[in-house]
Each structure stands twice: as structure tokens, then as C-alpha cells.
N, C-alpha and C positions, 0 to 999 in steps of 0.2 A: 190810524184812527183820526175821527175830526167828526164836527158838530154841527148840524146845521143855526141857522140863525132862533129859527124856532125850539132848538135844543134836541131835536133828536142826533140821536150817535149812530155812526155808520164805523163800521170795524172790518179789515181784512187778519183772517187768521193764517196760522203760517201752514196751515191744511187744505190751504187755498179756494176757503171762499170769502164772499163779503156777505157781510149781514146788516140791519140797519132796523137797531131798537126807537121806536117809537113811541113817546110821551112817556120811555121810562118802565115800559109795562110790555108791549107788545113786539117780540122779533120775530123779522121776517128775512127770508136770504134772498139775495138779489143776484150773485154771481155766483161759479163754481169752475171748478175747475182751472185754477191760475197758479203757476208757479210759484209755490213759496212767497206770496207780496209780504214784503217789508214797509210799506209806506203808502198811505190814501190820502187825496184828496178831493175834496167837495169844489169842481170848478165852477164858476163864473156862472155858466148855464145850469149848474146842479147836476151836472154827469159826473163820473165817479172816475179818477183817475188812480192806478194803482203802478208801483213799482215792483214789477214781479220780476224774479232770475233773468231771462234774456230779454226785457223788452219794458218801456215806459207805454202800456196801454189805457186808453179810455172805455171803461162802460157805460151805455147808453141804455136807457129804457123806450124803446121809439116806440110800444104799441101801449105806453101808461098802465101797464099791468101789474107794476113794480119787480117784475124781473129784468135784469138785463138781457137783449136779444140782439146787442151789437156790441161786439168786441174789438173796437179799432187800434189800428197800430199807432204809435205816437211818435214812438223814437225805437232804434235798438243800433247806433253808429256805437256800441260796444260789441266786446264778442264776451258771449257764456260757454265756457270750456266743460259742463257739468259736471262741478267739482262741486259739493255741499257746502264749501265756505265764500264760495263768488256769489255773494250777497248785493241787494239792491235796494239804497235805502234811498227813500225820501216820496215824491219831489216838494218844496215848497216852489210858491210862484211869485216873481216880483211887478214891481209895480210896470214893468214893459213889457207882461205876458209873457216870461220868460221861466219855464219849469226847470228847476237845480236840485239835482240829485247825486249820490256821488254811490262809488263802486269798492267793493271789499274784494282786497286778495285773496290768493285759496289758499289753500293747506293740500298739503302735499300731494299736490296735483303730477302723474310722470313731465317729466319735459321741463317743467316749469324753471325760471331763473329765481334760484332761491340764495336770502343771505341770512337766513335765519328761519324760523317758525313759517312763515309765510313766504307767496311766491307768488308768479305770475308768469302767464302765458303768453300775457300782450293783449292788446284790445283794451288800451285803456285799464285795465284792474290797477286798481289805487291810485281811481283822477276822481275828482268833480270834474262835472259837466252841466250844462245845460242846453235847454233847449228853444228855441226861437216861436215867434208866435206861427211863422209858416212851417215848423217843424226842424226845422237844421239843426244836426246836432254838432255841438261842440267841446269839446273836455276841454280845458279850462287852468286845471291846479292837479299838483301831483302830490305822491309822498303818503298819501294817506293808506292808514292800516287795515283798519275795521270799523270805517266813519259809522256806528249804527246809530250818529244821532244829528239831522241837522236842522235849524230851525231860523228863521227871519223874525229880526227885530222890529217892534213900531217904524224905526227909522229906515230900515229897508237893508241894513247891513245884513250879513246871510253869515252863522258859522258854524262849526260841525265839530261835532266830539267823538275823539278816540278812543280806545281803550287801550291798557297796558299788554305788553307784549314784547315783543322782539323789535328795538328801535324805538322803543316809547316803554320809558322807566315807569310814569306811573299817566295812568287816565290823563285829558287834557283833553282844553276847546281850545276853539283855531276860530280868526276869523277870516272866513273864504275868499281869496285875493287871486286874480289872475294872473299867472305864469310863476306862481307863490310854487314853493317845493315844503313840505310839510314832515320829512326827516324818514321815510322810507325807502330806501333807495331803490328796490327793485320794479316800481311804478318807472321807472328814468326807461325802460326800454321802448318806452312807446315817445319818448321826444327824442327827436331827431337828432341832438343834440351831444346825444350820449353813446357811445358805443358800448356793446354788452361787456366788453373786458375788462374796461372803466368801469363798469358798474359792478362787477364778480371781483374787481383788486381794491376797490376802492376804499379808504382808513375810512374810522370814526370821524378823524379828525377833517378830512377831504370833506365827506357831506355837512361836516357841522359847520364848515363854510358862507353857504350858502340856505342852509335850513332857516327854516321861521319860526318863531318862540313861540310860546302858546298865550294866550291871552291867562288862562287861567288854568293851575297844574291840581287835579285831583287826588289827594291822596289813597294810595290803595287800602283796600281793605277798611281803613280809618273812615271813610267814605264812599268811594264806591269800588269795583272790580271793572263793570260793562256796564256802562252808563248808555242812557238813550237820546232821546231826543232833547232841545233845552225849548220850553216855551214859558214867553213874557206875561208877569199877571199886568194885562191892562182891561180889570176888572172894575178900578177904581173903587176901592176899598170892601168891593162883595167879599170876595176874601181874606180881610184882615188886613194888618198893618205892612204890609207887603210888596205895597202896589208900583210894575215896573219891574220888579225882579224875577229874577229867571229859575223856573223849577226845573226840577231833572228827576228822571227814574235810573236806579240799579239793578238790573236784573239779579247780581247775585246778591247783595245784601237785601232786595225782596225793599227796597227805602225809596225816600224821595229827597232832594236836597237842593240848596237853594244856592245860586251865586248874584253878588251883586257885582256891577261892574262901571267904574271912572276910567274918565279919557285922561292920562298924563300925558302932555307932549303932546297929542294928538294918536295915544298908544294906548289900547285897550290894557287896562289893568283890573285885579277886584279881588274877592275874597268870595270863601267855597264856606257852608257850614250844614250843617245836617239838619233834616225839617220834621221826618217823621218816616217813623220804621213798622213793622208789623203788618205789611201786606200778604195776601195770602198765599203768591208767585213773585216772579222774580218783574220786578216794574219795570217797563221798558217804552213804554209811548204816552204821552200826556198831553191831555186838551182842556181850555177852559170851558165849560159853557155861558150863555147866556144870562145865565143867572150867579155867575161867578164860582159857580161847583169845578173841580178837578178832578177831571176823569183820570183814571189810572189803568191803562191796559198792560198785562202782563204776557207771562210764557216763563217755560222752563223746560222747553222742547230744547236738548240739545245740552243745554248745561245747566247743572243745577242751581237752585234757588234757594236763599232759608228758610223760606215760609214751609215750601215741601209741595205746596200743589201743583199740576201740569198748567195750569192757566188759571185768568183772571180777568175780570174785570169789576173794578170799584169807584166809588165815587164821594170824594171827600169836600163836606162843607163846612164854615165858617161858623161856628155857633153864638157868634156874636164876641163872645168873652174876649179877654187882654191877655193873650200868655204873654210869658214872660221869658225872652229871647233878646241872643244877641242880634238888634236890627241890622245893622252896616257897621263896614271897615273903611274907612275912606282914610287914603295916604293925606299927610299934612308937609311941611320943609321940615317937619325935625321927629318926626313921628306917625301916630296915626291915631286917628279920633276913632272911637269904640263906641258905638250907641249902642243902645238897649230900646226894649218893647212899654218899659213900664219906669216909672221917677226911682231914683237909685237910694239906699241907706248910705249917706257920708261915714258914717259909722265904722263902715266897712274899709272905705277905702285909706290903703297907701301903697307901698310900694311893692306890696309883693302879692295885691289882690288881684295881678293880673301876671299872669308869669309867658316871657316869650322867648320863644327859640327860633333858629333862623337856619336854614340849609339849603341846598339846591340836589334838582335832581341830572346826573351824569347822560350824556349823550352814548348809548349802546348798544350794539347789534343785539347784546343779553335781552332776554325773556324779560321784563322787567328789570328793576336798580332800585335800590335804596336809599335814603335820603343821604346824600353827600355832606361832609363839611359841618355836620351836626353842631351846631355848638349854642348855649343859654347868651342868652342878650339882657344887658342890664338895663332894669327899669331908672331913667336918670330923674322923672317925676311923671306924676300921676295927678291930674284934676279935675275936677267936676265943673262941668260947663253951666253957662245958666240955666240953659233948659231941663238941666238935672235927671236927662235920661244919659249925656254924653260925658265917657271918661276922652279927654286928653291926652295922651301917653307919649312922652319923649323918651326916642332910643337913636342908636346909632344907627343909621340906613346905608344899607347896599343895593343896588342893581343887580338881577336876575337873579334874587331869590326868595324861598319861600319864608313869612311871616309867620307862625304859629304861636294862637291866644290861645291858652288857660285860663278860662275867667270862673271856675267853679269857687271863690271868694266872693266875689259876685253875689248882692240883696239886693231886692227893691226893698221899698220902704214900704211894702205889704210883710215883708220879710222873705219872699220865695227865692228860689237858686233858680238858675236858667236851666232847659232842659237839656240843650247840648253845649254843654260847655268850652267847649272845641271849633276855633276857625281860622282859616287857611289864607292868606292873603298874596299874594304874587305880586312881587315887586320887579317890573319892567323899564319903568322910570322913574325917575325921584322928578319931585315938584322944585323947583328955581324956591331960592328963598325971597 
């Protein structure tokens, strides 16, 4: 999905057409016939670029009739073994004309080199790639599972989210790094690098070696299952108090959910919190428009949703009001500041208005893992900043794991409780004191 400047939405379904609603009211179909596309965009000229099964193609409308009547080839330096799980998601474009998109393993394809749930034939299945402005393609980054979501920030960094499964304990963003390995091992037969027996004997412990952390680790279920793509509100404030942070769709929890993210070290770090539930399918693609609205495309083709519909599409605005949410988590040298949407009741606060636990998730060929190391973290003080939206909170900090707030104690001084009281924070670096 994506939006034109003028606000119309162009959408590829996974029935393999595209369609393109205009001023909100009027749909019209422009393409058909395309391989399951996972991913569109509105390029440069206003041609339609889609990432379908075997191939990164351009549609063109060359006779202005608003159908497409040229179907060009762009890239396909991957192979499609037509397995129904060798998915094609993306591309975004950066600022060197350079289209990145990344490739999903299959599921139990014959032949395949498998070390778990997923497997691969070769041809690149579980790299990012991109693609050059004269079309050369390159893969890039390996290790990845089920990237179905990747997205470029303002600043032009590119990264991509996993889902849980076999070798990835729970959801997780990555940011996209070249010659980066991203902890699925069996992508390794396509670098040269790797011999297949190495890769079929190789420990947990051997790839955890060399693996890359995640910027930021989602909890299952608690937040999401299959998370989509992450796009930035740079809305400047159309949307609410928000602005700069990164929204995500769930396909199975049918939600949308917000992460914000600090550089420590020069090391993507941030916190994961829930934004808004009650879609009518399972949320999988998000756009802002022009007028700061959030588009929300869905599906439930394939695996189920809670909402219960087979598809969707909705569009969520800003109705001006103040909810009242935890805004950011930002690490400090001896804790982490907690802001809020609205001025806080001091009333409320001491030491156990905020309750934190701390654990990490296990590196495992397992279907998923559960949160390792579980243990309660004592609150050593708690205080209210001047701007009396920001709790203070000193605790004891550790390196590579996860922060988990409780803040349903938590008033503003309207009196309201926040709606998700629950957030996630990933500690990758500590801040120098």
C-alpha cells in the first residue's frame, strides 16, 4: 500500500491485483493478474512498483487510460521455487535510487535445507537485497525468516521486522546492515562462505557468534504474533502527540503498535508499547496520508486474525483530543525516564506506581522461547520531572535485556489511567555515566 501526495491510495491484494481508491470514494483497478504482491510502491514517475513471488516488477499506464498496459521486469536475481511461503515483501527506495526488499523462506518445500520450521532451496531465500538505479541486483544481508515488514526512516536507515518462529524466540526489528547475518541459519547456503554441513551441524551456540541483536525485541502475543511493515509519523503533529515514531500492524492480534527508538553508543535501542486494537482483519501494511490519517491494510488470507474478517482496509484519524498514554521510554546512566501524554497526579506516585521486570529472550532453533531469566527489578526511586509529564526511575541496568513497565498506578491529574499500560523497552547499551 502507499499514497499518493494528493492522498489517493493505491493497494496491491494478495489475489493479485492493484487497485487505486481515489479522493476516498472512487475504486478503480489498474493491474491484475500478479503473483501474490506483498509490497507497492508509488515511484518517482508515478508508475506502480510491486513485489510479487518471482520478480520485483513496474506497472506502467503508457496509454493514460488508468489501466496498466506494461508489465516491466525490474529485478528477479532471486529464484521462486513455488512454495506458498517464499514471500516477497517490500521494496522501499533510498535516497540513491536504490529499491530493498527482502525474501521469506519456505515451509516445507521437498529438497529444501531445513533446521527447523523453515527452509530454503537457495536463490537467496532469507537475504535482503537491493536493487541499483540501472537494475543490478544484489542480496546484501542474510539470516532473515519472514521479513514481512520493512520500512526507511526520515534519516534513510532501512530495517525490517521478523516474526517469531524457529530461530527467532519472539517478533523483532533489525536494522538492515550489509554482510549483517540476522540468526537464521539456513539463508548461509547461498554465501559462499558456508559449506551446507556447516550449516545442517552447526550449535545454537556457533551462530550466536556471529548473529545481530535486534534493535528492538516484540513480545509475543503480549503485542504482536506477525507484525508488518514499521512506518514513521512524520506527520508533524496531524496525528497526535506522536510525531517521529514508528507504527506497526499485527496481523494476528488484528492491532497497531508503536515503538520509539534512541541511539546509545551509536546502537539502535527503544521501547515497543501497544497503540490501538479492534481492526476488522488481521493489520499488516500501514501508510500515512497527506493529511496525517493512517491507513491500515489488512488480510487474513492464510492465517487467522481476531477480528475474524478475510480483509480490510481502514483509516484512522486524530480527533484532536489528549489521550492519555505512556509517550517514551528513553534509557538514562542509572535508569530510565517514563513520560506520559498528559501532567501526572504526584499523589500517585512512589515506589511501586511503576512496577519492572527484566529478562531476555534465548537464542533457538525452537518455534519460538519464552522470556528467559524472568526476574522483578527493584524500584530504587521514583520522581517527577519538572515538566510533570516525566517519572525518573532508578534501577539496576543490564546489557541485552528486556525492560518491562507496569504503570497501571499511573494518573494524570485529570485523574485517567493510561490505556495500555504495558511497555517494552530493549536494553542494548547502557549510557557512560
Amino acid at each position: 500500500m502507499d499514497v499518493e501526495p494528493d492522498g489517493d491510495v493505491w493497494v496491491a491484494t494478495r489475489l493479485g491485483e492493484v487497485w487505486k481508491l481515489e479522493k476516498g470514494r472512487e475504486w478503480s483497478r489498474f493491474a491484475s493478474g500478479l503473483h501474490e504482491p506483498a509490497g507497492l510502491l508509488i515511484d518517482d514517475d508515478r508508475s506502480i512498483v510491486v513485489a510479487q513471488k518471482p520478480e520485483l516488477t513496474r506497472l506502467v499506464d503508457v496509454d493514460g487510460d488508468g489501466v496498466a498496459d506494461d508489465y516491466r521486469h525490474i529485478a528477479s536475481g532471486f529464484e521462486f521455487h513455488d512454495n506458498y511461503h517464499e514471500y516477497h515483501f517490500g521494496p522501499v527506495k533510498d535516497s540513491g535510487g536504490y529499491y530493498h526488499g527482502t525474501l521469506n523462506l519456505d515451509h516445507n518445500a521437498p529438497g529444501n535445507l531445513s533446521r527447523g520450521a523453515m527452509g530454503s532451496l537457495g536463490g537467496f531465500r532469507g537475504w535482503a537485497y537491493r536493487v541499483s538505479p540501472s537494475g543490478e541486483f544484489e542480496p546484501y544481508a542474510m539470516g532473515l525468516r519472514s521479513p514481512a515488514g520493512i520500512g526507511i526512516s526520515p534519516e534513510g536507515d532501512i530495517f525490517y521486522i521478523d516474526s517469531q518462529g524457529d530461530w527467532v524466540a519472539t517478533s523483532k526489528m533489525h536494522l538492515l546492515q550489509p554482510d549483517k547475518f540476522f540468526g537464521h541459519p539456513v539463508s548461509l547456503r547461498d554465501d559462499p562462505g558456508f559449506a551446507l554441513e556447516e550449516i545442517r551441524s552447526g550449535s545454537e551456540e556457533y551462530f550466536d557468534q556471529f548473529r545481530e541483536r535486534p534493535v528492538v525485541w516484540v513480545p509475543n502475543a503480549e503485542v504482536a504474533n506477525s507484525p508488518g511493515n514499521p512506518v514513521w509519523d512524520t506527520t508533524e503533529g496531524k496525528f497526535g502527540p506522536f510525531a517521529g515514531q514508528i507504527f506497526v500492524g499485527d496481523q494476528t492480534q488484528s492491532r497497531v503498535f508503536r515503538i520509539s527508538l534512541q541511539k546509545v553508543n551509536e546502537v539502535y535501542e527503544g521501547m515497543v508499547v501497544n497503540f490501538l486494537d479492534g481492526f476488522r482483519s488481521g493489520a499488516i501494511r500501514l501508510c500515512f496520508d497527506p493529511l496525517g490519517a493512517l491507513w491500515v491494510g489488512q488480510t487474513a488470507r492464510g492465517w487467522n486474525a481476531k477480528s475474524g474478517e478475510l480483509f480490510g482496509l481502514e483509516k484512522v484519524t486524530w480527533n484532536g483530543t489528549n489521550p492519555f498514554e505512556i509517550h517514551n521510554i528513553k534509557l538514562t546512566d542509572t535508569g530510565f525516564n517514563v513520560s506520559f501524554t498528559e501532567l501526572l497526579d504526584q499523589t500517585h506516585l512512589n515506589l511501586d506506581t511503576i512496577l519492572v521486570e527484566r529478562y531476555h529472550y534465548p537464542y533457538t532453533r525452537e518455534y519460538g522461547a519464552p522470556k528467559a531469566d524472568l526476574e522483578r527489578v527493584l524500584v530504587e526511586s521514583a520522581q517527577l520531572l519538572v515538566d510533570g509529564k516525566t517519572i525518573s526511575v532508578k534501577v539496576d541496568l543490564q546489557k541485552d535485556k528486556v525492560y518491562e513497565f507496569e504503570v497501571s498506578g499511573v494518573r494524570s491529574i485529570k485523574g485517567r489511567g493510561v490505556t495500555a499500560a504495558k511497555a517494552y523497552y530493549t536494553v542494548n547499551q547502557l549510557v557512560a555515566p
